[in-house]
LOSE-895148 format. One line per 2 residues: their letters; for each residue x, y, z of C-alpha. Coordinates in steps of 0.05 Angstrom, whole numbers, plus 5000, padded with zeros to 4 digits. Each point is the difference from the previous one (the first is absolute). Layout:
N
A) X:Y:Z  ... $
This chain:
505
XX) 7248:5064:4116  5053:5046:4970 $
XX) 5078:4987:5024  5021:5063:5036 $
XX) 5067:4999:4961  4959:5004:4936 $
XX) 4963:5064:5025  5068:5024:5030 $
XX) 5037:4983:4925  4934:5032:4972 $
XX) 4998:5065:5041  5079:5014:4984 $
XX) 4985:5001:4929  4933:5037:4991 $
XX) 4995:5039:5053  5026:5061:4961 $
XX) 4930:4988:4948  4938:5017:5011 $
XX) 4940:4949:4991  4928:5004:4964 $
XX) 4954:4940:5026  4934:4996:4963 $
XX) 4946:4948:5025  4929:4991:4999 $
XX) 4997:4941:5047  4999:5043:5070 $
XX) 5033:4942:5041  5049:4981:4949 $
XX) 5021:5073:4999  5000:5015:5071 $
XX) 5051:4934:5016  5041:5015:4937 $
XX) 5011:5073:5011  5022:4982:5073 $
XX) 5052:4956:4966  5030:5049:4957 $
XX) 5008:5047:5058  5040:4959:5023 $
XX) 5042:5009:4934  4997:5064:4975 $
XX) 4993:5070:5028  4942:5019:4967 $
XX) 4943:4969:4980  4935:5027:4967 $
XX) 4933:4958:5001  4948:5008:4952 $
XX) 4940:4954:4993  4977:5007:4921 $
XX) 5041:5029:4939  4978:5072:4998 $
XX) 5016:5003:5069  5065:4973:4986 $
XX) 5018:5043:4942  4984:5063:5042 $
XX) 5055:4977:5050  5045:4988:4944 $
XX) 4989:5074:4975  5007:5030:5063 $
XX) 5062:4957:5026  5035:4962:4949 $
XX) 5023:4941:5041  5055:4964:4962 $
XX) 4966:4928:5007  4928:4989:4981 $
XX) 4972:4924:5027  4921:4997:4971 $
XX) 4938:4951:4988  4975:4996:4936 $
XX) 4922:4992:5011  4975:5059:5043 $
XX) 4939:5052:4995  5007:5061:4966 $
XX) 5061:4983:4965  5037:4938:4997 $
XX) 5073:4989:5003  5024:4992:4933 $
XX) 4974:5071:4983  5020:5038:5058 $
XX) 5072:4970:4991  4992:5022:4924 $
XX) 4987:5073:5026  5053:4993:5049 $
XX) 5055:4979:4952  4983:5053:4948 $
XX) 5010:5056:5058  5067:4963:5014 $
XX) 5024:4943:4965  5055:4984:5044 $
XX) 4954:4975:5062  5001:4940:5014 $
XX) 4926:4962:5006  4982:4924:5015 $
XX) 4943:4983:4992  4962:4938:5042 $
XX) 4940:4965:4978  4958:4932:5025 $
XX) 4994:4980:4928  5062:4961:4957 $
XX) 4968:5038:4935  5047:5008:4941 $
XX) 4965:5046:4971  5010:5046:5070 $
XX) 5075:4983:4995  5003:5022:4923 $
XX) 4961:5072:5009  5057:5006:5069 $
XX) 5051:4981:4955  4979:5057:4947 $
XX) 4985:5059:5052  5070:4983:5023 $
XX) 4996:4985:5079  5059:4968:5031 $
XX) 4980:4928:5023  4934:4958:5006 $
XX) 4985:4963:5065  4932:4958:5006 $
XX) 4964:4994:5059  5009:4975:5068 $
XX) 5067:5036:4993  5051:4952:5026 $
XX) 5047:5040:5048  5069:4979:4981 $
XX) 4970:5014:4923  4981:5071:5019 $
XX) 5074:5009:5038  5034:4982:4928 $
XX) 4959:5044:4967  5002:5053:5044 $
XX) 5086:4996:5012  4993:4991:4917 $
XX) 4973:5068:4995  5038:5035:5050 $
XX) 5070:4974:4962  4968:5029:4933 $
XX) 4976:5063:5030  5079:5015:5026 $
XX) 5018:4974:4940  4968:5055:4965 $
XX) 5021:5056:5050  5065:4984:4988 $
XX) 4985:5015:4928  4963:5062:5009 $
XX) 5059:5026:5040  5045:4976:4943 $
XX) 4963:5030:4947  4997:5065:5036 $
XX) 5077:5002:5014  5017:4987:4941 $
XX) 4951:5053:4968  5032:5055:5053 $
XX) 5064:4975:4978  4985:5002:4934 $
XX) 4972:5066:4994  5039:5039:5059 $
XX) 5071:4982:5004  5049:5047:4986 $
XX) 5021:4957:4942  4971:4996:4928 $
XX) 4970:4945:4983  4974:4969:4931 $
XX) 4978:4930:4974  5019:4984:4927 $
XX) 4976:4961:4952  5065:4984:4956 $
XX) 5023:5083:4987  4932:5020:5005 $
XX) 4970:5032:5071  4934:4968:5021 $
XX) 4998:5028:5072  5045:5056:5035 $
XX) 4983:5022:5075  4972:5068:5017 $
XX) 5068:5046:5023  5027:4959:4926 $
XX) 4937:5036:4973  5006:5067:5032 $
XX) 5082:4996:4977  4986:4991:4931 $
XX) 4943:5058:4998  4947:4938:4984 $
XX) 4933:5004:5015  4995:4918:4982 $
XX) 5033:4952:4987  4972:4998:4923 $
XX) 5028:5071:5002  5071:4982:5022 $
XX) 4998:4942:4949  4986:5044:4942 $
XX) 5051:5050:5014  5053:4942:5001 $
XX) 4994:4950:4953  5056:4968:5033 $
XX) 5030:5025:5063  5061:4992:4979 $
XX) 4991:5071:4969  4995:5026:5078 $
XX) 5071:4981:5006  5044:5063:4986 $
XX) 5079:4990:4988  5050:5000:5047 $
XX) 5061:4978:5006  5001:4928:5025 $
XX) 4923:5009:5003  4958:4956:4974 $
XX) 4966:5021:4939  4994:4975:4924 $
XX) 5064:5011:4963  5049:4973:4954 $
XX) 4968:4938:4993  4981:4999:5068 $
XX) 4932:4982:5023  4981:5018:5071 $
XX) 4939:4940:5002  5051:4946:4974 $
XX) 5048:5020:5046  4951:5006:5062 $
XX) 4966:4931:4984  5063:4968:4977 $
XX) 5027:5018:5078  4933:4991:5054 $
XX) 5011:5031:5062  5069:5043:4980 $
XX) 4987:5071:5021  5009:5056:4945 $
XX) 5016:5072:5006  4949:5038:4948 $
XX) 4978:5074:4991  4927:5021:4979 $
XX) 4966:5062:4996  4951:5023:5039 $
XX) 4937:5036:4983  5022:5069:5019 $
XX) 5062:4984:4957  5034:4988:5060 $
XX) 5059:4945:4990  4994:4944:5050 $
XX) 5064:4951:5018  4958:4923:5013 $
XX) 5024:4928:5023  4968:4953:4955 $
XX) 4981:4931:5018  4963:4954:4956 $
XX) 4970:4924:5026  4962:4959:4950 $
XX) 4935:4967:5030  5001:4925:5007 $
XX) 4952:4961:4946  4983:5067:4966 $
XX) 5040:4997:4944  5016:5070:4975 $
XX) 4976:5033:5059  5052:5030:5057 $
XX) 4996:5055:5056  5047:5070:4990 $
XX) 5017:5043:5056  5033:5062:5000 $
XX) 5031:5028:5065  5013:5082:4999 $
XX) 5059:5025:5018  5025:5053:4973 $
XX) 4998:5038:5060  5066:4962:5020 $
XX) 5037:5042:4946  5031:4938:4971 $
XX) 4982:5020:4912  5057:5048:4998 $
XX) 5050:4941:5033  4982:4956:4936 $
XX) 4985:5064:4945  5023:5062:5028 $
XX) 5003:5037:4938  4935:4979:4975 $
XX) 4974:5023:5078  5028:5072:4989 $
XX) 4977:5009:4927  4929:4970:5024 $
XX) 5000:5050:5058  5023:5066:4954 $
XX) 4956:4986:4935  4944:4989:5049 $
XX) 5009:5067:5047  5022:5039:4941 $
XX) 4945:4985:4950  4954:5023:5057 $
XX) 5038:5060:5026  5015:5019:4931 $
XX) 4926:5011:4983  4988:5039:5060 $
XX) 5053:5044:4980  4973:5015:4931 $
XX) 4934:5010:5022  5032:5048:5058 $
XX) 5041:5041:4933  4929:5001:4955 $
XX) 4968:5033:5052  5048:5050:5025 $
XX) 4988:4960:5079  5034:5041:5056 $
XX) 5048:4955:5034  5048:5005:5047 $
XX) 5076:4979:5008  5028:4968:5067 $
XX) 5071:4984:5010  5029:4993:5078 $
XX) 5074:5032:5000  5030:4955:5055 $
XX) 4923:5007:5039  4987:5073:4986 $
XX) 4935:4994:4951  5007:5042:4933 $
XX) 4936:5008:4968  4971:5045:4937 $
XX) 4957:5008:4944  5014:4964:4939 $
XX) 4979:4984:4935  5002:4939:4949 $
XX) 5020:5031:4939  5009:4943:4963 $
XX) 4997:4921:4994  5016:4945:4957 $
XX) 5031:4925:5002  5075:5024:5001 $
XX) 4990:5058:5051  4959:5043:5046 $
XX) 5016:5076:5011  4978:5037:5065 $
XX) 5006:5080:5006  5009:5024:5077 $
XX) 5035:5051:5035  5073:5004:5007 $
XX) 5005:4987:5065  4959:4942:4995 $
XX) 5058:4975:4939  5051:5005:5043 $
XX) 4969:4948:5048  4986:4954:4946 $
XX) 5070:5006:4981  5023:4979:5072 $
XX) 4950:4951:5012  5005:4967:4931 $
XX) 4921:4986:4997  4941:5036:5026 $
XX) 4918:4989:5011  4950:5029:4971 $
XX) 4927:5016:5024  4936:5018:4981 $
XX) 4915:4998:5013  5012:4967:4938 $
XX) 5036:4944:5012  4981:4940:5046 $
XX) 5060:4992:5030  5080:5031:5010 $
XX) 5038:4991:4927  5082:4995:5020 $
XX) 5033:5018:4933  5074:4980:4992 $
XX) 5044:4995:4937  5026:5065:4995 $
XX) 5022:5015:4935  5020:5075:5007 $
XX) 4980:5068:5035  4983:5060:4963 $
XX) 5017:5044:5050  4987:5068:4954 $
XX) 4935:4969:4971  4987:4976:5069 $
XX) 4986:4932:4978  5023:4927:5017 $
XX) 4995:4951:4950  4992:4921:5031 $
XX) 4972:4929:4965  4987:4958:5065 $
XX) 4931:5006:5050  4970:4951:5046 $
XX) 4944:5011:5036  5020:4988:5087 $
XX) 4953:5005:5064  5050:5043:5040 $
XX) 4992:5076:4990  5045:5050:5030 $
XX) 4928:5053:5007  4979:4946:5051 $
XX) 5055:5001:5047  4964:4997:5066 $
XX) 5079:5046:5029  5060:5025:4973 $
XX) 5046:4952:4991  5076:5028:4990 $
XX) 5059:4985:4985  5046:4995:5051 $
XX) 5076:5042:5019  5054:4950:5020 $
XX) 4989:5027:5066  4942:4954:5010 $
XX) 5012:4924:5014  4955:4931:5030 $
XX) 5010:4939:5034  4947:4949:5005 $
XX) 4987:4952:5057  4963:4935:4984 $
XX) 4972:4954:5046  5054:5031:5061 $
XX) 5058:4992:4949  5032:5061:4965 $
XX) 5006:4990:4919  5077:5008:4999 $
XX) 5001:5017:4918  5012:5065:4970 $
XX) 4927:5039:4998  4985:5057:4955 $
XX) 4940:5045:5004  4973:5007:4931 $
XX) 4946:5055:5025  4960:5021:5056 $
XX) 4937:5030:5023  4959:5011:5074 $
XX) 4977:4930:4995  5043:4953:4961 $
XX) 5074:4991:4976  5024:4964:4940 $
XX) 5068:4961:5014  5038:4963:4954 $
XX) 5027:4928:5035  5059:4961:4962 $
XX) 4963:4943:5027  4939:4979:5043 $
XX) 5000:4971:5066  4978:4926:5015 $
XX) 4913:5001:4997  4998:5076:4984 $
XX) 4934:5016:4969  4944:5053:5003 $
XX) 4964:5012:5062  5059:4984:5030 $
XX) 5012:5049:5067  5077:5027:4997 $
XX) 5035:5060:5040  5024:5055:4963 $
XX) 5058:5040:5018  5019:5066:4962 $
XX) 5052:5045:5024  5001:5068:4958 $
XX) 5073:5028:5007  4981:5077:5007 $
XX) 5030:5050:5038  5006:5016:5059 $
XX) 4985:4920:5023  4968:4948:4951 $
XX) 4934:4987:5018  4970:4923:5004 $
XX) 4928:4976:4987  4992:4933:5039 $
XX) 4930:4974:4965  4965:4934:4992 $
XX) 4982:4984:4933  4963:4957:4962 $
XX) 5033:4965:4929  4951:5028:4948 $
XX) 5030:4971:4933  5060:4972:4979 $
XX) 5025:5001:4922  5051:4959:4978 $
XX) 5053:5028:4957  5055:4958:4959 $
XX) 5044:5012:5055  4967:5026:5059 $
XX) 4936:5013:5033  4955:5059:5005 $
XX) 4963:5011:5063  4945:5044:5026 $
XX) 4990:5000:5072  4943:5037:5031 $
XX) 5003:5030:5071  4957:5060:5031 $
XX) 5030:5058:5041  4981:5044:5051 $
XX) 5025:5055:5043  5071:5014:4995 $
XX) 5023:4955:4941  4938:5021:4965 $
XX) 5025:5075:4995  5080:4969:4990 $
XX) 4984:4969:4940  4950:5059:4969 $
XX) 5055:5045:5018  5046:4951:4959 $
XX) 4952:4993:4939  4984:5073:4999 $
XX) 5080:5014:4992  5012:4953:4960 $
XX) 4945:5020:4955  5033:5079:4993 $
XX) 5057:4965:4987  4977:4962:4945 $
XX) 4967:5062:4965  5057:5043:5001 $
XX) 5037:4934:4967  4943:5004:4961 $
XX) 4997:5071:4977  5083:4999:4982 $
XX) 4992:4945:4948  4947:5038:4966 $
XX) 5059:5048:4979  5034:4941:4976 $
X) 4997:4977:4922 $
């Protein structure tokens, strides 16, 4: 009789597994098979082994309990089969015969445990409570190993394994960083990874004596600032960690955490950060402006005189490593000369070129002469309004959260659907998305006229001593037509400014 605390301590532990019963003997298997209900959850009975490795196929049960003699096929062979579809089942194996030679083929095929028959209850509850700790056992490992391979292969982080200076294994974002299909391709182009490392000041890299491995084994654990190129050429700004492996001698773990996005190279480097940022824009914008001068490309010049858009027809006339020259209408001169910069455009170009570095305008040659050009995202041809200048007869206040912003504001520029206001400081949580109230007051005869809006805090730039902010807000009726009225002025106003500085030398 089986202790119903056994079957109780029995049930808790397997009754997440599934059983296979296999028995010939038709009594033996019907009382058995009623026990093990009383255990597990499922249970599948089969009565010879083909029988029993058809279950097996169709269900997979995690435990497998068999005879060894039985028609058709006998135990041994159908647990054979059954291992080779899954060698991580678990099958014992019962038999009325103490045969060695039975125990020595079980032993070979691999099953778990070898119990002779009449199976002794409190035998069979070891076993079984045996198995059930080793089958855990091994789903804990499974969900370890698969962790750790996710981990390995899908954090954020870069991640290698070295053997002494040499890379044996890097994860998969490590891979796609480096441009590597494999890691035997990553290992050939770096012999030794310190040649990733790129100097920077207080960086870790080889110099002067200094070698990055001696100084990253020689300190476990210490976290090092280091900069590496990226595939696309792209300079990245990494935290590097390196942990040896215990009893692996010469093998340790390196991680590299990104984040340059913080901004943080130019605090350590800034000068190498600028000249990094120029050589790389201007190489590139350089060759698009010699290929734009070889084949005579019709581009066009942009400049925005205090918001009013300037634009013409120009051409590159000429191009080398000291200096650019572009030839454009007067007018178009006299802008530059204001502005001090101006953009250039074209089907030809992938994007807006900014060119600054005025050296000199030719007015009579009608020519400007300038050595600097980045390429930028912002064009003025994709202004969604006018955006203008403002008179001094225009000025804001700004309510946050039901509090009014008690610093001096100044409105940068304006258009139908957004302001740009220039904050000596920022108020406590102010961020974008942020809802504000926007008052303007525009002093104009005969009575100033207000625009009351809601707004939404679009972007905010920060300056070395103040903040620029966009707001967002959308008007209708009444202070719709105010402020197009006020644009529209202001615009006429702006031309005739304009067109008397064109007179001016």
């Amino acid at each position: 009789m089986v202790e119903p605390g056994v079957l109780k301590q029995l049930r808790t532990i397997l009754q997440s597994y599934s059983l296979l019963y296999v028995e010939d003997n038709v009594g033996l298997n019907t009382q058995v098979t009623a026990l093990f209900k009383k255990i597990f959850e499922t249970v599948y009975t089969a009565y010879d082994g083909e029988e029993g490795l058809a279950l097996f196929k169709e269900h997979h049960p995690s435990i497998v309990i068999t005879d060894i003699e039985m028609p058709k096929m006998d135990g041994l062979v159908m647990s054979k089969a059954i291992m080779q579809i899954d060698p991580e089942v678990k099958v014992i194996v019962t038999t009325a015969h103490d045969d060695p030679d039975l125990l020595h083929q079980a032993i070979r095929i691999g099953v778990f445990d070898y119990l002779v028959k009449p199976m002794r209850v409190e035998t069979l509850a070891k076993t079984l409570a045996r198995c059930a700790h080793i089958l855990k056992e091994e789903l804990h490992r499974k969900i370890f190993n698969a962790n750790l391979h996710s981990i390995f292969n899908y954090q954020n982080s870069l991640t290698l394994l070295l053997q002494g200076q040499k890379v044996v294994m890097a994860n998969q974002p490590c891979l796609e960083f480096f441009g590597a299909e494999s890691v035997d391709v990553l290992r050939k182009n770096f012999e030794s990874f310190g040649s990733m490392l790129l100097k920077h000041n207080s960086f870790l890299y080889n110099h002067d004596g200094y070698e990055w491995f001696s100084e990253i084994t020689g300190n476990l654990g210490k976290l090092f600032n280091v900069k590496i190129a990226a595939a696309d050429g792209d300079h990245h700004h990494f935290i590097l960690r390196y942990q040896s492996i215990p009893d692996r001698d010469g093998y340790g773990v390196l991680t590299l955490n990104d984040v340059t996005e913080l901004g943080l190279l130019k605090l350590y480097d800034a000068t190498a950060v600028e000249q990094e940022r120029l050589l790389q824009d201007e190489k590139m914008v350089y060759g698009l402006l010699e290929m734009a001068m070889q084949n005579g490309a019709k581009i066009r010049a942009h400049n925005l005189y205090k918001g009013l858009s300037i634009t013409n027809d120009a051409l590159i006339t000429s191009v080398n490593h000291q200096e650019a020259t572009l030839q454009t209408p007067y007018v178009q001169l006299k802008a530059i000369q204001f502005e001090e910069e101006f953009y250039l455009t074209s089907e030809l170009f992938p994007v807006t070129i900014l060119c600054t570095g005025i050296i000199r305008i030719d007015f009579d040659a009608q020519r400007v002469f300038f050595n600097h050009y980045r390429m930028v995202q912002t064009s003025p041809t994709r202004r969604a309004a006018i955006r203008v200048t403002p008179d001094s007869s225009l000025s804001a206040t700004l309510l946050y959260e039901g509090h009014k912003y008690d610093a001096e504001i100044s409105v940068m520029d304006i258009s139908i659907n957004a302001v740009r206001l220039l904050l000596p400081s920022l108020p406590a949580g102010f961020e974008p998305k942020q809802s504000v109230v926007l008052d303007m007051v525009f002093d104009t005869p005969p009575r100033p006229t207000i625009i009351n809006t809601p707004a939404e805090v679009f972007r905010i730039k920060e300056n070395q001593r103040s903040y620029e902010v966009v707001c967002r807000y959308d008007l209708h009726g009444q202070a719709q037509k105010n402020l197009i009225d006020y644009i529209a002025k202001q615009q006429m106003v702006l031309i005739r400014e304009f067109k008397g500085m064109q007179y001016e030398k």
